[in-house]
VOBA-1610 file (N, C-alpha, C; in pm, whole numbers, padded with zeros to 5 digits, always signed):
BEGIN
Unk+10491+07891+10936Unk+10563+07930+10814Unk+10703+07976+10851Unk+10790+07931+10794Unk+10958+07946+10820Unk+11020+08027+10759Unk+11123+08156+10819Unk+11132+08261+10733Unk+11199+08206+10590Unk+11272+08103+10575Unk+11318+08061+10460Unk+11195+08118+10306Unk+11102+08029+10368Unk+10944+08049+10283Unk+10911+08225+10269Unk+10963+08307+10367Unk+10889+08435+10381Unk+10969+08495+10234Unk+11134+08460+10295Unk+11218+08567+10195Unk+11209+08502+10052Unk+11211+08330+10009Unk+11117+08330+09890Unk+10965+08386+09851Unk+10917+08460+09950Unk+10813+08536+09901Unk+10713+08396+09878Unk+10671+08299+09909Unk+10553+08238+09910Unk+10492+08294+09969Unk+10466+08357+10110Unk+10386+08407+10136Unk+10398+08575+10151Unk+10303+08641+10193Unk+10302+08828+10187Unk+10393+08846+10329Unk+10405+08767+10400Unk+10509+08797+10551Unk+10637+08806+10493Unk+10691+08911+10537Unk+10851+08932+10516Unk+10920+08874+10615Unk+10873+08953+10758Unk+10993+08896+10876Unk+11062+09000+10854Unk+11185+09001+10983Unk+11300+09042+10982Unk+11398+09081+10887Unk+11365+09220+10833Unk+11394+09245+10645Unk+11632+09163+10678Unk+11680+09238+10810Unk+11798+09222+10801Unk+11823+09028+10780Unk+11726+08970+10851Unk+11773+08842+10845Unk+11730+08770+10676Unk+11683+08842+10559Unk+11650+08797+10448Unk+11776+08832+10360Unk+11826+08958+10422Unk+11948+09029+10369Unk+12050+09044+10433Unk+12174+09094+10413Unk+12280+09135+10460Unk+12246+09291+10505Unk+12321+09328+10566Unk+12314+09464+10608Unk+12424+09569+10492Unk+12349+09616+10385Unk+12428+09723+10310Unk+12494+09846+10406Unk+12589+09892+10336Unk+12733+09905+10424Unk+12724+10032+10336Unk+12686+10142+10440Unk+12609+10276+10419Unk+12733+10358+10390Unk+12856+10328+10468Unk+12966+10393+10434Unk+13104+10353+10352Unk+13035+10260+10236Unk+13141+10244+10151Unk+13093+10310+10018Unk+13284+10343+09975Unk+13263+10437+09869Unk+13188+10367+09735Unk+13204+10449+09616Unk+13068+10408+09547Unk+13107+10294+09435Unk+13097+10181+09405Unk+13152+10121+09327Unk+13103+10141+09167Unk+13148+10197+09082Unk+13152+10273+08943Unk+13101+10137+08887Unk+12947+10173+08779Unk+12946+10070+08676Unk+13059+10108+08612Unk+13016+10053+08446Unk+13117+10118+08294Unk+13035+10213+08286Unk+12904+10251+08292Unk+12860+10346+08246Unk+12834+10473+08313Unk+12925+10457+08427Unk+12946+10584+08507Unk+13067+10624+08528Unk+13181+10523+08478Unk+13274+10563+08415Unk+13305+10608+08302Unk+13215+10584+08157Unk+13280+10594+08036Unk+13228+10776+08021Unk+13241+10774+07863Unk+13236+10941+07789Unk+13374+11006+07809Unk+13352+11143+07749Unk+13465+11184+07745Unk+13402+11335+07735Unk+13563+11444+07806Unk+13474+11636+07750Unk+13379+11636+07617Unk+13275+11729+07655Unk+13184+11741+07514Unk+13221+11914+07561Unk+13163+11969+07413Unk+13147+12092+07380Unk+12999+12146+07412Unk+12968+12250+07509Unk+12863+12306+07496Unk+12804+12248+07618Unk+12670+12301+07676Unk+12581+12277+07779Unk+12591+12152+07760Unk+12585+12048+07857Unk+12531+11876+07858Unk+12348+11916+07860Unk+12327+11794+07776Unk+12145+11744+07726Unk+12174+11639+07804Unk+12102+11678+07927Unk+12064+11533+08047Unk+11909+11477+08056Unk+11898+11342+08044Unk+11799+11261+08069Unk+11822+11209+08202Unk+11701+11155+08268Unk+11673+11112+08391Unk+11518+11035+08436Unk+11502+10957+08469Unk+11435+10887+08464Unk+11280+10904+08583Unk+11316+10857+08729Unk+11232+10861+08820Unk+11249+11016+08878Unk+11156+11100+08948Unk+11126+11254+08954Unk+11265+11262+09114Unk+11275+11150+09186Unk+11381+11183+09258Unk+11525+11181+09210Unk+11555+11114+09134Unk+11668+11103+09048Unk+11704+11278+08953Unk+11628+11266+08903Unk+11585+11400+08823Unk+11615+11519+08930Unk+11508+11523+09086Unk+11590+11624+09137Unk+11728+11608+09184Unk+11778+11493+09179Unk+11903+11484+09246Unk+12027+11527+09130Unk+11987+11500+09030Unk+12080+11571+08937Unk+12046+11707+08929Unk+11970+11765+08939Unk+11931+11890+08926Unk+12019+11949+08991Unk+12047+11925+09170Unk+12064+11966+09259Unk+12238+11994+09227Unk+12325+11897+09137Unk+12448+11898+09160Unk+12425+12008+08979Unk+12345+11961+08861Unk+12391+12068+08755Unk+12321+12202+08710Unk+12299+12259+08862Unk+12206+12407+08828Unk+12341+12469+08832Unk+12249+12570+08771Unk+12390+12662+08700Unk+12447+12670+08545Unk+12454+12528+08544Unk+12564+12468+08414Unk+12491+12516+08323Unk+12405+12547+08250Unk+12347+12594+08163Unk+12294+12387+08130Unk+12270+12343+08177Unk+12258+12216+08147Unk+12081+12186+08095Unk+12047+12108+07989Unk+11867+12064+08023Unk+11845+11954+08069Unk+11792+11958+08159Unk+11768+11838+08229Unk+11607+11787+08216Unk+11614+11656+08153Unk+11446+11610+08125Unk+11432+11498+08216Unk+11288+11442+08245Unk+11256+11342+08304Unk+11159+11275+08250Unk+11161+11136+08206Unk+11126+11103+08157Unk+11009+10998+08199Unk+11019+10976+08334Unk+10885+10886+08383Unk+10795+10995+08444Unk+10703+11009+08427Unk+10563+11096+08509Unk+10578+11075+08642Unk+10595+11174+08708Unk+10532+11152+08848Unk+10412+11074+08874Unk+10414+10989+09014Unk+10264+10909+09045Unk+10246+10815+08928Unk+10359+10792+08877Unk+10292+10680+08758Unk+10427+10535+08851Unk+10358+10401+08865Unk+10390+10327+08874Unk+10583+10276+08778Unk+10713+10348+08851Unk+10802+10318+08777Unk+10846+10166+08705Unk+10776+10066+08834Unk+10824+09940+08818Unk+10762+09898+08689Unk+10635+09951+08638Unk+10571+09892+08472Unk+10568+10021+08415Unk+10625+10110+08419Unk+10621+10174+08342Unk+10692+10154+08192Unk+10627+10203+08058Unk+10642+10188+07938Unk+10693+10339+07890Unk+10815+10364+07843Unk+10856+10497+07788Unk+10770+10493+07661Unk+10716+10620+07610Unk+10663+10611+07479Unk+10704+10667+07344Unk+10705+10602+07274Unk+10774+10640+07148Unk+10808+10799+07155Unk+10789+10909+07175Unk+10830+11058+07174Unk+10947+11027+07238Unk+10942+10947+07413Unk+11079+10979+07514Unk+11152+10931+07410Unk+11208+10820+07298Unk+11259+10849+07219Unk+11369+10988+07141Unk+11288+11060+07144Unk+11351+11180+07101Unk+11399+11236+07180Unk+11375+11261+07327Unk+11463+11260+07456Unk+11592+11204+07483Unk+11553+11082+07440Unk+11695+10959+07490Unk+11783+10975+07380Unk+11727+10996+07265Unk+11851+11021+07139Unk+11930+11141+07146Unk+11873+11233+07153Unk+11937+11378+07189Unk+12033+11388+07315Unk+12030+11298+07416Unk+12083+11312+07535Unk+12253+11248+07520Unk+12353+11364+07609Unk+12489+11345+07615Unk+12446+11218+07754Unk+12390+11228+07840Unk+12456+11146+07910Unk+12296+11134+08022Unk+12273+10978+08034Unk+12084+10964+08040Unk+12166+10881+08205Unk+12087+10930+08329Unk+12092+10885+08436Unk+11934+10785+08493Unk+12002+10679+08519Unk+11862+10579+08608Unk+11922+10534+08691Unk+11803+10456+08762Unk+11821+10409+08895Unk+11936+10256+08885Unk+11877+10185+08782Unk+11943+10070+08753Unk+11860+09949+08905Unk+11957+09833+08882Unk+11864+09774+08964Unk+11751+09674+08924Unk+11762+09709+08755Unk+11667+09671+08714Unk+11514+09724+08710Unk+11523+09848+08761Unk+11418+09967+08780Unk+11320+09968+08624Unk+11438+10014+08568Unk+11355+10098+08467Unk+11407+09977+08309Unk+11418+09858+08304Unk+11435+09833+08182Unk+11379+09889+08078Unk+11213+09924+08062Unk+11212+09941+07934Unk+11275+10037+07909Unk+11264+10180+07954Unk+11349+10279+07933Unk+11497+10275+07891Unk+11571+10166+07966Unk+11685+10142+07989Unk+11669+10130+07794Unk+11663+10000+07780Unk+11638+09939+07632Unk+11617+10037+07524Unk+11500+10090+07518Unk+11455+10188+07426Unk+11609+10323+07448Unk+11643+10328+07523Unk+11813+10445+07525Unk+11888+10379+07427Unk+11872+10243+07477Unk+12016+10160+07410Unk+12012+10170+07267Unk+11880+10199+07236Unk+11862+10122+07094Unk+11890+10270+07035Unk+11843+10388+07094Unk+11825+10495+06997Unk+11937+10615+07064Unk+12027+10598+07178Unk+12127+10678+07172Unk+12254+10745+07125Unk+12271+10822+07090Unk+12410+10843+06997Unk+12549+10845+07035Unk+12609+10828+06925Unk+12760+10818+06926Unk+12834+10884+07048Unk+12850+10869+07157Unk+12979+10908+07264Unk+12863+10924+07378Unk+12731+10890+07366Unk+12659+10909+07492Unk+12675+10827+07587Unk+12656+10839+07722Unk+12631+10744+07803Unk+12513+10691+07869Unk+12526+10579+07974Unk+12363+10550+08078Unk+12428+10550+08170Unk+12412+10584+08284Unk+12476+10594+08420Unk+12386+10534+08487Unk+12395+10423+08549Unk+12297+10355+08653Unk+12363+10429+08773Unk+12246+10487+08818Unk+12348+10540+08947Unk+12346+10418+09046Unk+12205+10362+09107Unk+12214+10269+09204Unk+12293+10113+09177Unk+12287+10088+09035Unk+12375+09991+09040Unk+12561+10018+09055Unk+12570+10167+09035Unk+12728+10220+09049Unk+12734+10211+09213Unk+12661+10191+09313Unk+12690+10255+09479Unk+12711+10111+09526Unk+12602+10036+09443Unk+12602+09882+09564Unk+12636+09769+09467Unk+12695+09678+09547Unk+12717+09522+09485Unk+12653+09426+09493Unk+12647+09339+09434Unk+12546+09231+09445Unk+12515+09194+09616Unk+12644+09167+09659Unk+12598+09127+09768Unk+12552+09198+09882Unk+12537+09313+09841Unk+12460+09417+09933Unk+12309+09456+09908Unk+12256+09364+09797Unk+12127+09382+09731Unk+11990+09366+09847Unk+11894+09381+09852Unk+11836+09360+09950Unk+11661+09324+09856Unk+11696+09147+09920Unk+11550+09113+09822Unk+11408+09084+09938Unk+11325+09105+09872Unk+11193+09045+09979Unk+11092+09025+09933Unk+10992+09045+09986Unk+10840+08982+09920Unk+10789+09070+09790Unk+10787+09204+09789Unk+10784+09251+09687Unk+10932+09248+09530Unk+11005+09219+09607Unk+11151+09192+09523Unk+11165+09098+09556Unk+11166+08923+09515Unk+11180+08828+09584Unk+11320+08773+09506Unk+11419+08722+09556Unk+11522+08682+09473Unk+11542+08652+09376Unk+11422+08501+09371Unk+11451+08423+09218Unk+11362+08504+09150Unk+11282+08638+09145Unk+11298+08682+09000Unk+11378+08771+08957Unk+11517+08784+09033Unk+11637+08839+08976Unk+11670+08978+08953Unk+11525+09062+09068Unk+11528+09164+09054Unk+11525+09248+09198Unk+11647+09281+09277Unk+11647+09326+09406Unk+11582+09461+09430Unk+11544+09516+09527Unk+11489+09619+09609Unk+11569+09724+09556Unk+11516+09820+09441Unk+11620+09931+09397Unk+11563+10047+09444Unk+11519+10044+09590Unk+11467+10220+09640Unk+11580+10240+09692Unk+11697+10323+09692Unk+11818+10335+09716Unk+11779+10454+09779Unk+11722+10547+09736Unk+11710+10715+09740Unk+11656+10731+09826Unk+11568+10649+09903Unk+11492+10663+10031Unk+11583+10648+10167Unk+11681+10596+10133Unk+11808+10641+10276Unk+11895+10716+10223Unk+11900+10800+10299Unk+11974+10939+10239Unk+12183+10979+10203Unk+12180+10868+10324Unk+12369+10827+10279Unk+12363+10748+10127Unk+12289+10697+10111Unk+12294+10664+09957Unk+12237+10732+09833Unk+12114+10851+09867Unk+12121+10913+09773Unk+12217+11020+09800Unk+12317+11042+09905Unk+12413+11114+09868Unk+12553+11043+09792Unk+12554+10944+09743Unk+12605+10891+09692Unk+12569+10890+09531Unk+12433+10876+09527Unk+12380+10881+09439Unk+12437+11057+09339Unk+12439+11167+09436Unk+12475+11268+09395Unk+12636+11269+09368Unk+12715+11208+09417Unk+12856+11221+09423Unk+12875+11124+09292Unk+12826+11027+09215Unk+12845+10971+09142Unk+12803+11074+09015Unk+12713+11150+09025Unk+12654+11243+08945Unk+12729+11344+08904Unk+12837+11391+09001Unk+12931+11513+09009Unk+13030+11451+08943Unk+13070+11294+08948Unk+13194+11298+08871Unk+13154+11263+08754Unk+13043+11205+08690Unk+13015+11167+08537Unk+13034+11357+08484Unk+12941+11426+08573Unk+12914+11590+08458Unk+13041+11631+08492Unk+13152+11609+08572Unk+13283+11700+08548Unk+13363+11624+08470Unk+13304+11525+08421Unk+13445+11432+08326Unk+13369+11472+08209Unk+13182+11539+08173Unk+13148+11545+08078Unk+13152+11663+07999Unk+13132+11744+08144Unk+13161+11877+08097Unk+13249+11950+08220Unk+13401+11915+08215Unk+13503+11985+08299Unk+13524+12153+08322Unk+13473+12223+08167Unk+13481+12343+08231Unk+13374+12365+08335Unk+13279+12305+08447Unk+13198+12338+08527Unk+13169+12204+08649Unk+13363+12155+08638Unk+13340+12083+08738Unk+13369+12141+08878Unk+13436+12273+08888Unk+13450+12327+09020Unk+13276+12374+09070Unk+13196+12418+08957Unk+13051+12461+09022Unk+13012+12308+09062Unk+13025+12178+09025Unk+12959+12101+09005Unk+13042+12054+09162Unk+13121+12034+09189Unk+13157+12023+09339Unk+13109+12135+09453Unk+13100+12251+09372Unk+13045+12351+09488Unk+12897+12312+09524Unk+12817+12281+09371Unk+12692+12213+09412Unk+12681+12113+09511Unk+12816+11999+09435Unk+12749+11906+09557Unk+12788+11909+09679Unk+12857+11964+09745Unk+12898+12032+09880Unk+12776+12072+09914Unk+12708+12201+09855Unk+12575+12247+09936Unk+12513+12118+09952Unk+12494+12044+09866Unk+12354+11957+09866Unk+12396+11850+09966Unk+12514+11776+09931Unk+12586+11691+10073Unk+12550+11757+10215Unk+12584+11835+10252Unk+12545+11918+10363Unk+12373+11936+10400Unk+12258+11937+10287Unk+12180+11944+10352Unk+12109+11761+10346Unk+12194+11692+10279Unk+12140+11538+10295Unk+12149+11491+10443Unk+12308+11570+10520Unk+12356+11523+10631Unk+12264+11576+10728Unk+12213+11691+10679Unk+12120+11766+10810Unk+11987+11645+10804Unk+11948+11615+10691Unk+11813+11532+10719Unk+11814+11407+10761Unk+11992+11349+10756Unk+12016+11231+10837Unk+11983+11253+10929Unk+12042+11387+10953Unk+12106+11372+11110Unk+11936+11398+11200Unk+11891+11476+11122Unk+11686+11498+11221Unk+11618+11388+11181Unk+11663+11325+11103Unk+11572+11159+11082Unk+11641+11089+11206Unk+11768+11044+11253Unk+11780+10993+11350Unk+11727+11027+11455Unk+11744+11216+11519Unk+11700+11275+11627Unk+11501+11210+11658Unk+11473+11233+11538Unk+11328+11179+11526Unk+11338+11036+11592Unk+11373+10936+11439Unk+11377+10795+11534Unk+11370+10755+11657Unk+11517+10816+11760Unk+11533+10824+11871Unk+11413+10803+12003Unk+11311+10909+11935Unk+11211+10936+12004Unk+11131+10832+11999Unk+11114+10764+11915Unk+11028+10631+11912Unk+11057+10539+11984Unk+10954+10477+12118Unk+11031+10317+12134Unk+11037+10272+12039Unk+11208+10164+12046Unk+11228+10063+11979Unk+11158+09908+11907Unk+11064+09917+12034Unk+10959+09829+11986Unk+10891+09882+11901Unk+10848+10011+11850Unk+10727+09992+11762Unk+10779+10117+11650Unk+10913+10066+11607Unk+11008+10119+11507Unk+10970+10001+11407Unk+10852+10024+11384Unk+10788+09862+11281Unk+10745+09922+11154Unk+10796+09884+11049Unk+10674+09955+10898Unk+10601+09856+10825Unk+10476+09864+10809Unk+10364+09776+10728Unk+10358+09873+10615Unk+10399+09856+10487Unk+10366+09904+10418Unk+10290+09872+10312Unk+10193+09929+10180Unk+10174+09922+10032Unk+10272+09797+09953Unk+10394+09935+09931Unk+10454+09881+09897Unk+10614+09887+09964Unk+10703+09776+09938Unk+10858+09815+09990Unk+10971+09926+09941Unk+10900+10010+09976Unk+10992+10149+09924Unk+11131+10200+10026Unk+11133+10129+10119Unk+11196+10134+10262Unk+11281+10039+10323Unk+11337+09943+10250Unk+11401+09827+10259Unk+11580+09879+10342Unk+11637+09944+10230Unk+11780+09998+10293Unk+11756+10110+10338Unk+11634+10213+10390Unk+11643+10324+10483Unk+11619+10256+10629Unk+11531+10110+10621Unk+11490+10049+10733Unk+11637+09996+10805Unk+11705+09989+10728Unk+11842+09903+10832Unk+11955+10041+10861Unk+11949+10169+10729Unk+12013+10247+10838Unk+11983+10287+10959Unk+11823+10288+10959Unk+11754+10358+11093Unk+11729+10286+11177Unk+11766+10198+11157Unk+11688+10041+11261Unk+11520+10058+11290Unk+11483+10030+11216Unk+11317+09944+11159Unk+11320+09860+11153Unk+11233+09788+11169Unk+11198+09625+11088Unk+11059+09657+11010Unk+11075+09596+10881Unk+10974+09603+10778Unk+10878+09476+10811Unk+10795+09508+10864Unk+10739+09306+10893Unk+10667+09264+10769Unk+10636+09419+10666Unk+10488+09291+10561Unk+10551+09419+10495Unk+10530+09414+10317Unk+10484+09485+10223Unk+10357+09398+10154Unk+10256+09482+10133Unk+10143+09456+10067Unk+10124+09407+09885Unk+10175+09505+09851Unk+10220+09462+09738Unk+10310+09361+09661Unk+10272+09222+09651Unk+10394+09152+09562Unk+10428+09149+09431Unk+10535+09076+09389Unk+10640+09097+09292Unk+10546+09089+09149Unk+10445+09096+09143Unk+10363+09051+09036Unk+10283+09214+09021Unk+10258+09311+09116Unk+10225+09410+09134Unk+10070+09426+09153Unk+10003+09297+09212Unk+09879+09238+09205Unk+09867+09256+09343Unk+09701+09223+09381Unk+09654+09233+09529Unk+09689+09091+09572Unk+09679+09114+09701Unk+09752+08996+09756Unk+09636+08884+09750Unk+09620+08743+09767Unk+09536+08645+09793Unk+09452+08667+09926Unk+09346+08592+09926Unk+09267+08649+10055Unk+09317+08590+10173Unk+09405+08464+10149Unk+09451+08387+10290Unk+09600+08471+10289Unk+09681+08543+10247Unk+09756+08599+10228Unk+09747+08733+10338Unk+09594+08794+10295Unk+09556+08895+10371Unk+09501+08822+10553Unk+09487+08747+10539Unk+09428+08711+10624Unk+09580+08651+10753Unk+09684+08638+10677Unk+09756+08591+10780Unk+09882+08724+10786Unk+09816+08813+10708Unk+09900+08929+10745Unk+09829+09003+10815Unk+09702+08983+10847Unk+09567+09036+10976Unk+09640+08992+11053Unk+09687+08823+11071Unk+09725+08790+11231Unk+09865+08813+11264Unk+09955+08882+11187Unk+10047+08900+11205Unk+10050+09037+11293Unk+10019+09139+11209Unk+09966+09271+11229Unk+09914+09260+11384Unk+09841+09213+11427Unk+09790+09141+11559Unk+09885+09118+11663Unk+09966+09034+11647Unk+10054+08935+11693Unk+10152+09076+11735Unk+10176+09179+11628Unk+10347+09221+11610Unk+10293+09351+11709Unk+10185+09370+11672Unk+10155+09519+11809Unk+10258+09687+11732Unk+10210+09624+11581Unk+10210+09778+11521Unk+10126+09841+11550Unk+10148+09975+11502Unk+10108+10096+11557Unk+09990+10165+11452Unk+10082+10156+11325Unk+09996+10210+11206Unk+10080+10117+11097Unk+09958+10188+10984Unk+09984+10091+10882Unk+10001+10199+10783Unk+10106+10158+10668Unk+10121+10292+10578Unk+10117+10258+10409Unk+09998+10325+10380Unk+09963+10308+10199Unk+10028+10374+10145Unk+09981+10421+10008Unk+10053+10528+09901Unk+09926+10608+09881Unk+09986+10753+09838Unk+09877+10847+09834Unk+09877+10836+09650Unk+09969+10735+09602Unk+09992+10738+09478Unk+09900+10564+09447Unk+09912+10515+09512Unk+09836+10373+09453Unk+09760+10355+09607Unk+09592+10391+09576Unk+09538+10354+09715Unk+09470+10216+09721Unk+09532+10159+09855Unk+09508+10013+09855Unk+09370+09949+09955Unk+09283+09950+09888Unk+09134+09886+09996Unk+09195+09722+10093Unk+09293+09713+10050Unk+09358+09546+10170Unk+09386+09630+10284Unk+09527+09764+10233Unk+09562+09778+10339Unk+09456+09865+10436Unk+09344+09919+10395Unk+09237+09980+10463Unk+09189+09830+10532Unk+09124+09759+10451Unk+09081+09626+10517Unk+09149+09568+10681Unk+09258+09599+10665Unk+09367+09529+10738Unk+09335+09631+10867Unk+09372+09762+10843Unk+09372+09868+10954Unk+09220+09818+11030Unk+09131+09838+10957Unk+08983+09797+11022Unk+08954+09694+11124Unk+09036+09611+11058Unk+09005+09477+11092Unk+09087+09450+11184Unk+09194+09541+11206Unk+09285+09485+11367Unk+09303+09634+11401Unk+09202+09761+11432Unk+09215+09848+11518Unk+09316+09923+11430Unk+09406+09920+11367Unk+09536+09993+11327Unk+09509+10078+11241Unk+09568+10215+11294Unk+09570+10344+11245Unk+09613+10330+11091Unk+09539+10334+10950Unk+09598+10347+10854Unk+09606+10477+10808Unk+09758+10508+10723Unk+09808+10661+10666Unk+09843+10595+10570Unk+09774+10653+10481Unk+09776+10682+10328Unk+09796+10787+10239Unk+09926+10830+10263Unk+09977+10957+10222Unk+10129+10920+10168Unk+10203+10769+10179Unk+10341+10806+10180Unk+10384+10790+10012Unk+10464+10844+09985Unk+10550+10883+09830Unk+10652+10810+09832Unk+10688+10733+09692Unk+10839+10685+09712Unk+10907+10744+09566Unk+10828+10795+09484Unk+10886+10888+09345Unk+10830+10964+09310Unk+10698+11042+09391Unk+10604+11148+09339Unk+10663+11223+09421Unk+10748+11416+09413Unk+10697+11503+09503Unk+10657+11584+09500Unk+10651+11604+09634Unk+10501+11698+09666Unk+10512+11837+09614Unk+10340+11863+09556Unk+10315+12004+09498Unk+10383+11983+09376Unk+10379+12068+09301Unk+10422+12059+09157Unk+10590+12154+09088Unk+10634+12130+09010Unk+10783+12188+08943Unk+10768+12356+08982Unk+10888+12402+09055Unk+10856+12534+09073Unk+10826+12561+09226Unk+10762+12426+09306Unk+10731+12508+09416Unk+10834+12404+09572Unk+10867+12492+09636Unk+10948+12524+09713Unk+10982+12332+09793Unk+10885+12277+09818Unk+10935+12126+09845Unk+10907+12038+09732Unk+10876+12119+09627Unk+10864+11969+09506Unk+11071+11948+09439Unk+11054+11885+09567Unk+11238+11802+09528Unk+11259+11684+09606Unk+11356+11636+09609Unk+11402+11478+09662Unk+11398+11515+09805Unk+11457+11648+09874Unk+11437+11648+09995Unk+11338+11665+10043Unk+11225+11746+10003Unk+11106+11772+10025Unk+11036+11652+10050Unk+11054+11541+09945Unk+10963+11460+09928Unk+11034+11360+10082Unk+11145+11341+10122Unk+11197+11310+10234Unk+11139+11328+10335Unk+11159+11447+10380Unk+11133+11483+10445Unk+10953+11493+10499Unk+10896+11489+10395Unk+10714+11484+10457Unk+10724+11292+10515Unk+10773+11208+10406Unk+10740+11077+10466Unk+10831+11051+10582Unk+10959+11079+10616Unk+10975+11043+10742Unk+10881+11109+10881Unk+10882+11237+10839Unk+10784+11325+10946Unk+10635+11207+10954Unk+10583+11209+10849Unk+10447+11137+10814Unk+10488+10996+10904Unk+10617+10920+10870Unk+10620+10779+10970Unk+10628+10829+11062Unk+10689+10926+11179Unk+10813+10919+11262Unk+10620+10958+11399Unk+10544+11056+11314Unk+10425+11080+11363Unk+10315+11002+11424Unk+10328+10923+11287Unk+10252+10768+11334Unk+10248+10685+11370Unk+10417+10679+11411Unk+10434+10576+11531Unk+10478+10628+11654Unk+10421+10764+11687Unk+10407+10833+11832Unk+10545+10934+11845Unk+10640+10911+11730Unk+10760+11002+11786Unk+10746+11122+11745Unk+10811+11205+11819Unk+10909+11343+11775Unk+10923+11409+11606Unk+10867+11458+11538Unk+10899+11479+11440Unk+10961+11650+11427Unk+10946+11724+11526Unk+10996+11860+11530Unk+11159+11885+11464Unk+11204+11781+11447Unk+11419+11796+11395Unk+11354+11826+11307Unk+11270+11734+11215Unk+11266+11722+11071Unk+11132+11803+10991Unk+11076+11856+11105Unk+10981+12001+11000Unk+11072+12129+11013Unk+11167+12134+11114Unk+11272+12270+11100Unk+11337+12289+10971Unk+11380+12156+10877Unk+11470+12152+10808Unk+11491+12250+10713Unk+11530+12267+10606Unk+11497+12371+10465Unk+11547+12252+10349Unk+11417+12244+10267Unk+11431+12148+10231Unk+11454+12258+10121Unk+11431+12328+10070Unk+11498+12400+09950Unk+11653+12349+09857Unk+11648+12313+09721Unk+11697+12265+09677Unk+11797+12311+09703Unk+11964+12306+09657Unk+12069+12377+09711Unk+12083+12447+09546Unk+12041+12416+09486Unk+12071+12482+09323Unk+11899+12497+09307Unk+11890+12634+09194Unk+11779+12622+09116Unk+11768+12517+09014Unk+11641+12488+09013Unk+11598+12339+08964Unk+11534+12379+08860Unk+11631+12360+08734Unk+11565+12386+08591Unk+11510+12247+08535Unk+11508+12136+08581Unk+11476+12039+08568Unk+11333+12012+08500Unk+11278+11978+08371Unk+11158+11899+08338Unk+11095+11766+08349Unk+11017+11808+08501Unk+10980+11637+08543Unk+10818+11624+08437Unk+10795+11551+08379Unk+10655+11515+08326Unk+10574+11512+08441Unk+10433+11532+08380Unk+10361+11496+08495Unk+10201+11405+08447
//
């Protein structure tokens, strides 16, 4: 099978995620949709919407303080890619000065149901479609090109959800300017502790041979954290249809798994998968079924339920299971840099 065939996703083998994609270009500045440019000063606290529970803390993180409400509108542990907003988020999305998503094609229905029922001078801020350009998109077996919908886990490499935050700081100081000096002081703290968890996610990496810097995952939640850190993604389990894979499918991702001399294999503690158990069994390989890509951990209120928190357990959780060093990255303080008035559903 020829990787041509892999990165059309005929089969569950990815290959070499960089040779399906270009290498996204971690240090360019953020390219602005319209809708992270438009609005104008409003009067009074901003009414913020937000979509996936990392997004949600990441705005949190830059508008504590502001007297701001910040809602979220997808449930934790609920599948974002089918998720259906329900007639109530409605009354959420209408009320809201200015509604933040991933974009990417993440969240259409949500997206849609805003469009239809938001008011006069509001905005949608895609944050991930404001950072990257088409040609930095990164498609694969679970995102396969021709269905026109690229790999939008942006937030899982951390130079981009600090981007993700810096795009955030300039929509709420153009929205609400009297609290754009807090809203830079915010994101200063929070920039600063994104850089610390770069910087102990690399120290970690480090520790790993290079050879078995490999991820089998569920699903592809890890696509652009895999090329800042240098990984190779060889399989996601899950394809673009959100279905179990075929049995010859599984069966030649057994001999791959084989062949590639991974280490472990990694599920979701949010969607548990009997293939990827199958798979571990069936070729010796350690399976962990614990990793998060929009649930975090513990519940609103407690001390790691935020974007860094939730960071920080799955790199520790990989960096473990494939024999390295994880001591940089349990020192960290994952404590939000603002109090988090934020309402994530659950």
């Amino acid at each position: 099978m020829n990787l041509v065939r892999r990165c059309a996703a005929v089969s569950v083998l990815i290959g070499t995620l960089s040779a399906c994609a270009g290498t996204a270009q971690q240090s360019a500045n953020p390219i602005q949709n319209d809708g992270c440019r438009a609005g104008s000063a409003l009067d009074g606290p901003l009414n913020i919407a937000t979509t996936v529970a990392p997004i949600t803390s990441i705005v949190a993180n830059i508008a504590g303080g502001s007297g701001a409400t910040i809602t979220g509108i997808v449930p934790e542990g609920t599948n974002s890619h089918t998720f259906e907003p329900k007639p109530s988020d409605a009354v959420t999305l209408e009320s809201a000065d200015v509604i933040f998503i991933n974009g990417l094609a993440l969240e259409e229905p949500t997206k849609n149901l805003a469009l239809a029922n938001m008011k006069k001078g509001a905005v949608i801020c895609e944050v991930g479609s404001a950072i990257l350009s088409p040609d930095q998109y990164i498609y694969d077996f679970s995102f396969p090109k021709a269905g026109g919908k690229p790999n939008p886990h942006l937030w899982t490499n951390p130079p981009m959800a600090k981007q993700y935050a810096q795009v955030v700081r300039d929509v709420l100081s153009r929205l609400d300017p009297a609290h754009a000096e807090l809203f830079a002081k915010n994101y200063a703290a929070f920039a600063e502790k994104i850089d610390a968890l770069d910087a102990a996610m690399i120290t970690a990496t480090a520790s790993i041979p290079e050879s078995q810097r490999k991820l089998l995952t569920y699903h592809d939640a890890y696509a652009y954290f895999s090329v800042h850190y240098g990984y190779t993604v060889i399989g996601a389990i899950q394809p673009s249809s959100f279905q179990e894979p075929t049995p010859k499918e599984i069966a030649d991702l057994i001999k791959q798994v084989k062949n590639s001399g991974v280490t472990a294999i990694f599920g979701s503690e949010v969607f548990p998968s009997p293939v990827l158990e199958q798979i571990g069994a069936e070729t010796g390989v350690r399976y962990v079924d614990v990793l998060r890509d929009d649930d975090l951990l513990g519940k609103p209120g407690d001390a790691e339920h935020s974007w860094l928190g939730l960071m920080r357990f799955d790199y520790t959780t990989m960096v473990e299971a494939l024999g390295g060093d994880a001591t940089a990255l349990k020192n960290l303080d994952v404590n939000n840099a603002t109090k988090d008035t934020a309402t994530y559903p659950q």
